[in-house]
C-alpha positions as CSV (number, residue, x, y, z in Angstrom):
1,X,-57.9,-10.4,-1.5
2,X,-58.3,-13.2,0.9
3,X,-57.6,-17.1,-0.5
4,X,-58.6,-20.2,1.6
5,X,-57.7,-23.4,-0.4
6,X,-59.9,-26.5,0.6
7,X,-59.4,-29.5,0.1
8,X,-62.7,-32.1,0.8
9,X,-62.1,-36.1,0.8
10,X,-65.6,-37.2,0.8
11,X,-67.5,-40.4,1.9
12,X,-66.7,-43.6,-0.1
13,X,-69.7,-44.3,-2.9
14,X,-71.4,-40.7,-1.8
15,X,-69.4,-38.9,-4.3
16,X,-72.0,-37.9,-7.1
17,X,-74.6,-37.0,-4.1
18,X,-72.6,-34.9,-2.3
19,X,-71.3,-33.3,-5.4
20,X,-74.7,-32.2,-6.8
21,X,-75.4,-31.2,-3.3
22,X,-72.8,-28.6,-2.6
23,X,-73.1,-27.3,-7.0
24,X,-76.5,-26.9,-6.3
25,X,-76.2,-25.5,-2.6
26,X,-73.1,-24.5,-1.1
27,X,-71.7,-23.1,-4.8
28,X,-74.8,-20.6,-5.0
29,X,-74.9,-20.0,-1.2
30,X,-71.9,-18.8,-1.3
31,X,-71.8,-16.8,-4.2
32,X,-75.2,-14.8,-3.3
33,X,-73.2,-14.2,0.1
34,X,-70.2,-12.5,-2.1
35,X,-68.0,-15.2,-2.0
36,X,-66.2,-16.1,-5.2
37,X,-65.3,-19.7,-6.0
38,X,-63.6,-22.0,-7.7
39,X,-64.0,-25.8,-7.6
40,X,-62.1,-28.7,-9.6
41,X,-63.0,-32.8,-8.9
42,X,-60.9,-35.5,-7.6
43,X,-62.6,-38.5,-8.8
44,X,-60.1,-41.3,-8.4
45,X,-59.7,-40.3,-4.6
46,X,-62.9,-38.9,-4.4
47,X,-62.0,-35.3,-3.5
48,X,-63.1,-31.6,-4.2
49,X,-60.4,-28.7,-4.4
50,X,-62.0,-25.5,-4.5
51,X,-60.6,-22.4,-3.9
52,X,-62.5,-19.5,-2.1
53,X,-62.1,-16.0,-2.2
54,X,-63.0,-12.7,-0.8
55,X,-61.8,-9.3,-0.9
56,X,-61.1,-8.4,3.0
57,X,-59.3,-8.8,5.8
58,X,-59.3,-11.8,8.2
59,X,-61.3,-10.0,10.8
60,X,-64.0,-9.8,7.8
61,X,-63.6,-13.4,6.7
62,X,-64.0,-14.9,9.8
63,X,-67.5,-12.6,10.0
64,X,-68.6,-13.7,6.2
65,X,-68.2,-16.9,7.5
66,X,-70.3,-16.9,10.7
67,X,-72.9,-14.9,8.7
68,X,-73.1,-17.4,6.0
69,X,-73.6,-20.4,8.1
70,X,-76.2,-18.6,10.3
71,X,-77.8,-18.1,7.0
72,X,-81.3,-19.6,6.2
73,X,-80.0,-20.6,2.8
74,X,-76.8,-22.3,4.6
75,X,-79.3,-24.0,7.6
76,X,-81.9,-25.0,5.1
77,X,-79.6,-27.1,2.7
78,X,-80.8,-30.8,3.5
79,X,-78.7,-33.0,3.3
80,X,-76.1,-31.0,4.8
81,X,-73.3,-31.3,2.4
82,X,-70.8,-30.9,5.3
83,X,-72.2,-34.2,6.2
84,X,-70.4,-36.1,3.2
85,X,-67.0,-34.4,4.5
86,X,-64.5,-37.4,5.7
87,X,-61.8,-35.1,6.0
88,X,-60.8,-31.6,5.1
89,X,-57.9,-29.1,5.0
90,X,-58.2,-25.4,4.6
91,X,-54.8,-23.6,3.8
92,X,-54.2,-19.5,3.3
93,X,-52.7,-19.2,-0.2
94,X,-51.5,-16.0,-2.0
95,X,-50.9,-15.2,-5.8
96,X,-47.3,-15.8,-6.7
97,X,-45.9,-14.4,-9.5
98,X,-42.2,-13.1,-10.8
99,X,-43.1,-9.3,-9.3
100,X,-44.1,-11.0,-6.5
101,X,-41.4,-10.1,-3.4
């Protein structure tokens, strides 16, 4: 299973807009496409955490990706949410635990 940690710092004063935006947008989109995701708010610093997910292997991500934003459902959302994005950083995490090696 494939993590990608993301980490959104969105527009000053856009935050509730964007945020119903992407919940009632990207959060479906995604999911319909397979994607499973999780999602906690920044408010103070007006920033979204989510964390996505997918059982494959980079080669696969890469092509879930390009499929989903080729997607009517990705091309039709309006306002793009992508469009609130200041700044964002997308980091490969993996499960640790004490079995972990």
């Amino acid at each position: 299973m494939l993590q990608q940690l993301r980490i959104y710092k969105i527009e000053q004063g856009k935050y509730d807009e964007f945020l119903q935006h992407w919940l009632t947008g990207v959060y479906p989109a995604r999911q319909a496409f397979g994607w499973d995701i999780q999602a906690w708010t920044v408010r103070e610093t007006g920033e979204l955490v989510w964390l996505l997910s997918l059982d494959c292997t980079l080669e696969e991500w890469q092509q879930q990706e390009r499929i989903y934003y080729d997607s009517p459902e990705r091309k039709s959302l309006n306002p793009d949410p992508g469009s609130y994005v200041v700044t964002k950083e997308e980091r490969w995490i993996e499960a640790l635990s004490p079995e972990s090696p």
